[in-house]
Each structure stands twice: as C-alpha cells, then as structure tokens.
C-alpha positions as CSV (number, residue, x, y, z in Angstrom):
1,X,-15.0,-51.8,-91.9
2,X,-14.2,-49.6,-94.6
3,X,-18.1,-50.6,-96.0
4,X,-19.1,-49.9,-92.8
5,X,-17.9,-45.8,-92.9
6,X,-19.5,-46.1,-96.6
7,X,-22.7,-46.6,-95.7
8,X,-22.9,-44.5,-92.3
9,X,-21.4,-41.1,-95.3
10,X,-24.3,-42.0,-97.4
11,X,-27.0,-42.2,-94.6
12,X,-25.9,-39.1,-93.6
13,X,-26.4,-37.7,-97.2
14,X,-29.2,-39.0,-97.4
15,X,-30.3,-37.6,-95.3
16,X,-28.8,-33.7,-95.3
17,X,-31.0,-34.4,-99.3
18,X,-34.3,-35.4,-97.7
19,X,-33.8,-32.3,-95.2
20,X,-32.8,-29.7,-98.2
21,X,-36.1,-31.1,-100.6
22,X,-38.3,-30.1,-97.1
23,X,-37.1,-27.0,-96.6
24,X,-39.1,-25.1,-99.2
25,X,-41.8,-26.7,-97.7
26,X,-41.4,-25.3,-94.1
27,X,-40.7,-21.9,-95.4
28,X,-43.9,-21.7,-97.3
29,X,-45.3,-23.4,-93.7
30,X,-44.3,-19.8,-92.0
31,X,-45.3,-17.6,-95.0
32,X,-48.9,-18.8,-94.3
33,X,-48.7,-18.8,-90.8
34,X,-47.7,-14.9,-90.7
35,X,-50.5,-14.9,-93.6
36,X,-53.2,-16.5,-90.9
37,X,-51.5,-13.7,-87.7
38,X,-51.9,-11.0,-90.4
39,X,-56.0,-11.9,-90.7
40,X,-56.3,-12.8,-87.1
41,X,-54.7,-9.4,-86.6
42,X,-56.9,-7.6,-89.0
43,X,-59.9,-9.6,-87.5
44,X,-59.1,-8.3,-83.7
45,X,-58.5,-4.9,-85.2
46,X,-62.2,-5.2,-86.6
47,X,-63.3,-6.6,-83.0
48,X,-62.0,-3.6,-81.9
49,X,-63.8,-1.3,-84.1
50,X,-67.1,-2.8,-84.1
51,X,-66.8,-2.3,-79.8
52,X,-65.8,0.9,-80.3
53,X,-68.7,1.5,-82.3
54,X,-71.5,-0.6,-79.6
55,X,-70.2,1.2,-77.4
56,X,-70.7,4.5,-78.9
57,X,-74.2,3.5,-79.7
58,X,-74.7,2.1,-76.0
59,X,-73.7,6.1,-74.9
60,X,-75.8,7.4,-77.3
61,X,-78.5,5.2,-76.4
62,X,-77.9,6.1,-72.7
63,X,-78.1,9.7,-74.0
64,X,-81.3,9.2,-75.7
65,X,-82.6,7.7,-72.3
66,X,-82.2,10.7,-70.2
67,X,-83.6,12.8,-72.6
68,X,-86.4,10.5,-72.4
69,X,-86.6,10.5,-68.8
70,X,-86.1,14.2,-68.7
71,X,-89.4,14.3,-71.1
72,X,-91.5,12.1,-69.2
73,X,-90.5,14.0,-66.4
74,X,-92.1,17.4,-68.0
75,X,-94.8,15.7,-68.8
76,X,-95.4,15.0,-65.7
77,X,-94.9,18.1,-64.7
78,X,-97.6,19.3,-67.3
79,X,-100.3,17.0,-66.1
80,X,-100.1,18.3,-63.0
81,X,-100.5,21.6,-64.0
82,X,-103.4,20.9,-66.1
83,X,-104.8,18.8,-63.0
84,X,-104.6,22.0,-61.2
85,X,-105.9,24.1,-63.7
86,X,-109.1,21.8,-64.6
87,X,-110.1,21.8,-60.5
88,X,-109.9,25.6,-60.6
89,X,-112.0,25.7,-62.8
90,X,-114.3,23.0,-61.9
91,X,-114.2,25.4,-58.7
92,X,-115.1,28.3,-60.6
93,X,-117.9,26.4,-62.6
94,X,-119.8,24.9,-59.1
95,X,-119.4,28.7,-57.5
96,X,-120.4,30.2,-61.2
97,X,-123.3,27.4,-61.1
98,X,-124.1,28.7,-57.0
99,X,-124.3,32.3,-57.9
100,X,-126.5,31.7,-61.1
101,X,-128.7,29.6,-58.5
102,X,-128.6,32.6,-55.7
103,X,-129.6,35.2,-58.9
104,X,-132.3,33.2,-59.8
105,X,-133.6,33.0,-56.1
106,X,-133.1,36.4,-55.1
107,X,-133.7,38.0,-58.8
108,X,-137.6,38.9,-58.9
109,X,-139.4,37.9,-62.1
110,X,-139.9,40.3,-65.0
111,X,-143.0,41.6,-65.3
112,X,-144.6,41.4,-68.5
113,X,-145.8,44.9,-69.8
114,X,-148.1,45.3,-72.3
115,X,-147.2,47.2,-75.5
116,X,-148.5,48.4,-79.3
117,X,-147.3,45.3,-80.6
118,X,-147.6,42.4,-77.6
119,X,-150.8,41.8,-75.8
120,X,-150.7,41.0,-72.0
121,X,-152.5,37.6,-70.6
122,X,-153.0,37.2,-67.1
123,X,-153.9,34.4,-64.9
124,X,-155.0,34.3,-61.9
125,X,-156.8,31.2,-59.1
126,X,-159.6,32.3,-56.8
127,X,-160.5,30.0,-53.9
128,X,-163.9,29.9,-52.6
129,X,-165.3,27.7,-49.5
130,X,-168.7,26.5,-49.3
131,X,-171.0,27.9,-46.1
132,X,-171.4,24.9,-43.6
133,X,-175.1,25.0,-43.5
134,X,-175.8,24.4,-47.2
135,X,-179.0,22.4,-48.3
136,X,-177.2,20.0,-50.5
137,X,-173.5,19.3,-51.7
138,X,-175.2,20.8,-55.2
139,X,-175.6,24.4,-53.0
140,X,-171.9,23.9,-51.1
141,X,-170.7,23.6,-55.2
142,X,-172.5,26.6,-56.3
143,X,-172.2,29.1,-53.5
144,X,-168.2,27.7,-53.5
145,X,-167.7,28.3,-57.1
146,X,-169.4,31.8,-56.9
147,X,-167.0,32.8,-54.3
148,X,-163.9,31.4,-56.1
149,X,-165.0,33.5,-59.1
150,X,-165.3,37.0,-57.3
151,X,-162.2,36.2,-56.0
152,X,-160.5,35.2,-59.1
153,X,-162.3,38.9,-60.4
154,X,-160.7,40.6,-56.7
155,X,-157.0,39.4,-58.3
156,X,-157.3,39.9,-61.9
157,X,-158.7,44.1,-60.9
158,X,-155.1,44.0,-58.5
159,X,-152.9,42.9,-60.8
160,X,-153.9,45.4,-63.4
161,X,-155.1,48.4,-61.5
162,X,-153.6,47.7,-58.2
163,X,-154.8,48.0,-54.6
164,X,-155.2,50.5,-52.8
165,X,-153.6,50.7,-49.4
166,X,-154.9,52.4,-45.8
167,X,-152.5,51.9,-42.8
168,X,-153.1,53.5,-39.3
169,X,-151.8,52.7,-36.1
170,X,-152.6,53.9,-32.5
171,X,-148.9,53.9,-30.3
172,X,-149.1,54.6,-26.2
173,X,-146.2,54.9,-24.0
174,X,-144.0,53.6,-26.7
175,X,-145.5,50.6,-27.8
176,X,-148.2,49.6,-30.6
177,X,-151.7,49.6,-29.4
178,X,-153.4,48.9,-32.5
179,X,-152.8,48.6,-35.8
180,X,-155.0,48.8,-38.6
181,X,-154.5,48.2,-42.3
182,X,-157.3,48.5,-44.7
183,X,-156.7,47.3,-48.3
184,X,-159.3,47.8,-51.3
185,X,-159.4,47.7,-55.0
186,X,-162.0,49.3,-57.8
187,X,-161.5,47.9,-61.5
188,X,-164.0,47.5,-64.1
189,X,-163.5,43.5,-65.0
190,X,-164.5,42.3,-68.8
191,X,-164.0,39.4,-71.1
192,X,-162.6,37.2,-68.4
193,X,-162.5,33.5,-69.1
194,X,-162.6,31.0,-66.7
195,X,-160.2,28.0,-67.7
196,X,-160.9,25.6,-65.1
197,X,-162.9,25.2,-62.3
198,X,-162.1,22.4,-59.4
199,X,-164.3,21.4,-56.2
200,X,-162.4,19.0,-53.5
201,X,-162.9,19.1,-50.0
202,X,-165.7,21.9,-49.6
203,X,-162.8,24.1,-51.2
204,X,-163.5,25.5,-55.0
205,X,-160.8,26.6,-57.2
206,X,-161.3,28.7,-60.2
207,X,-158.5,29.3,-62.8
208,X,-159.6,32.8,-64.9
209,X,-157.7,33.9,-67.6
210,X,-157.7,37.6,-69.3
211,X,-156.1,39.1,-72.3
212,X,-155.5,42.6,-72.1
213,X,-155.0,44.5,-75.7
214,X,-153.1,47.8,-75.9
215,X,-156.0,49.9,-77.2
216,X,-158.4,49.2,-74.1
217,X,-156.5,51.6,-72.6
C-alpha cells in the first residue's frame, strides 16, 4: 500500500515536470500568434488603404468621364454649328452662282472699240439664196454666193457706220393704220476678206472678215 501512494506522488511529479519543461514552449506559441494578428492586422490595414485608394481613382476616373461626356457633348454641339454654317453658305454659293448666271444673261456684251494702240476685227455671215429658175446648180452657186457676199458687205458697213433709220406711221380713230419703217446704210467697204464660203440646200453662207486700223479714220 505504502508503494502504492509512492508511485501515484511520483506520477504526479512527473508529471507537474513534463508540464513546467512545456511551458516555455506555449508561451513562445502565443508570442508568435499575436506576432501573425499583428501582420494580419497590418495586412487588413493595407487592404484598407489600397481600397481607399481604387476607390479614389474609380471617382476620379468617374470624374474624368463626365468631363469627357461633357466634351463630346460640345463637340457635338460644334458640328452642328459648322453643319449649319457650311449649308448657308452652300446656299449663298448656288444663289451667288444664279446671279452670276442672271448677269451674264441679262449683261450685254462689251463692245470692242478701236483705239491708237488695238486694232478692231470684225466678222460678220451673209446669207444668199439662189433664184429658182437658174440654168445649172453651177449658176444657183454663183448668183447664191454673190448675194451672200453683198450681204456680208450690207453688215460689215452697219456695224461700223451704222444704219440709218426712217419710221412713219399713219393712226385713224385711234388705231394704227399703217406703219412704215425704212432702214438704209451708206459705207465705203475695203480690204474685206472672205474666210469661208458654204453652199447647202440652195442657201450660201459667206463668213467676211475685216480689220479696221485706227488711222483709216
């Protein structure tokens, strides 16, 4: 019995030993623990930051959006204006282009005058038909040609002496009985070239051509 108690006072030596030596152990078991909660710690605190800071970007990049938006918008804007603006003046072109048109129409042609310095050419076509009761085409030709060329000579004396112009009319109860207009021209004609000379149809066309020089006159 009294071996017994012996041996159940040693076990439990034993045993308050073995509990002792592991203590240090356990002890340095918690210091790295709190070590591991200290970087974890640290860690979320970084996890914080670094949302702090996407965030931050994600509102600046939010920012940087409606700007953009805001941009696009004017440019929109801007394009429409210069829309606007290129039909006006497209407009303005096609009624600039109208008017030019009407001017030309409407706007007689200069006359060329002859001066010291610039010599005047004129051309002119005469038109001659041949008699029906000719002997011969060769005779139609001829008498055709002849009366294309006084009549080329007729428009040549007009354009540089001009014609001369008698009007009279004959009015009863308020109405136009008759009406006469007599035209006539008297021009001495020289060095007047004929250019070309064309016969189609019993109709004869002569082109004449005539340079007038300033000291003929």
């Amino acid at each position: 019995m009294k071996y017994s108690l012996l041996l159940v006072v040693l076990l439990s030596a034993s045993s308050l030993i073995a509990q002792v030596s592991q203590a240090p152990q356990t002890i340095g078991s918690f210091d790295k623990i709190d070590s591991l909660e200290n970087q974890v710690s640290d860690i979320d605190s970084q996890m914080g930051t670094l949302e702090g800071k996407v965030s931050s970007v994600d509102d600046k990049i939010n920012t940087v959006d409606r700007k953009v938006s805001s941009i696009e918008q004017q440019i929109s804007g801007v394009d429409t204006k210069m829309s606007s603006v290129e039909n006006k003046l497209s407009s303005m072109n096609s009624n600039m282009t109208v008017m030019k048109n009407m001017n030309d129409i409407v706007a007689p042609e200069k006359e060329a005058v002859l001066s010291k310095t610039t010599n005047l050419r004129i051309n002119v076509i005469g038109q001659g038909v041949a008699p029906m009761n000719t002997a011969s085409p060769a005779q139609a030709y001829a008498l055709a040609k002849r009366a294309a060329t006084a009549d080329a000579y007729r428009l040549i004396a007009e354009k540089v002496m001009g014609v001369r112009i008698e009007g009279q009319d004959t009015i009863k109860n308020m109405m136009v009985k008759r009406s006469t207009v007599h035209t006539s021209v008297k021009a001495m004609v020289r060095n007047a070239d004929i250019i070309e000379t064309t016969f189609k149809e019993g109709l004869c066309e002569v082109e004449m051509e005539i340079i007038l020089l300033h000291a003929q006159f």
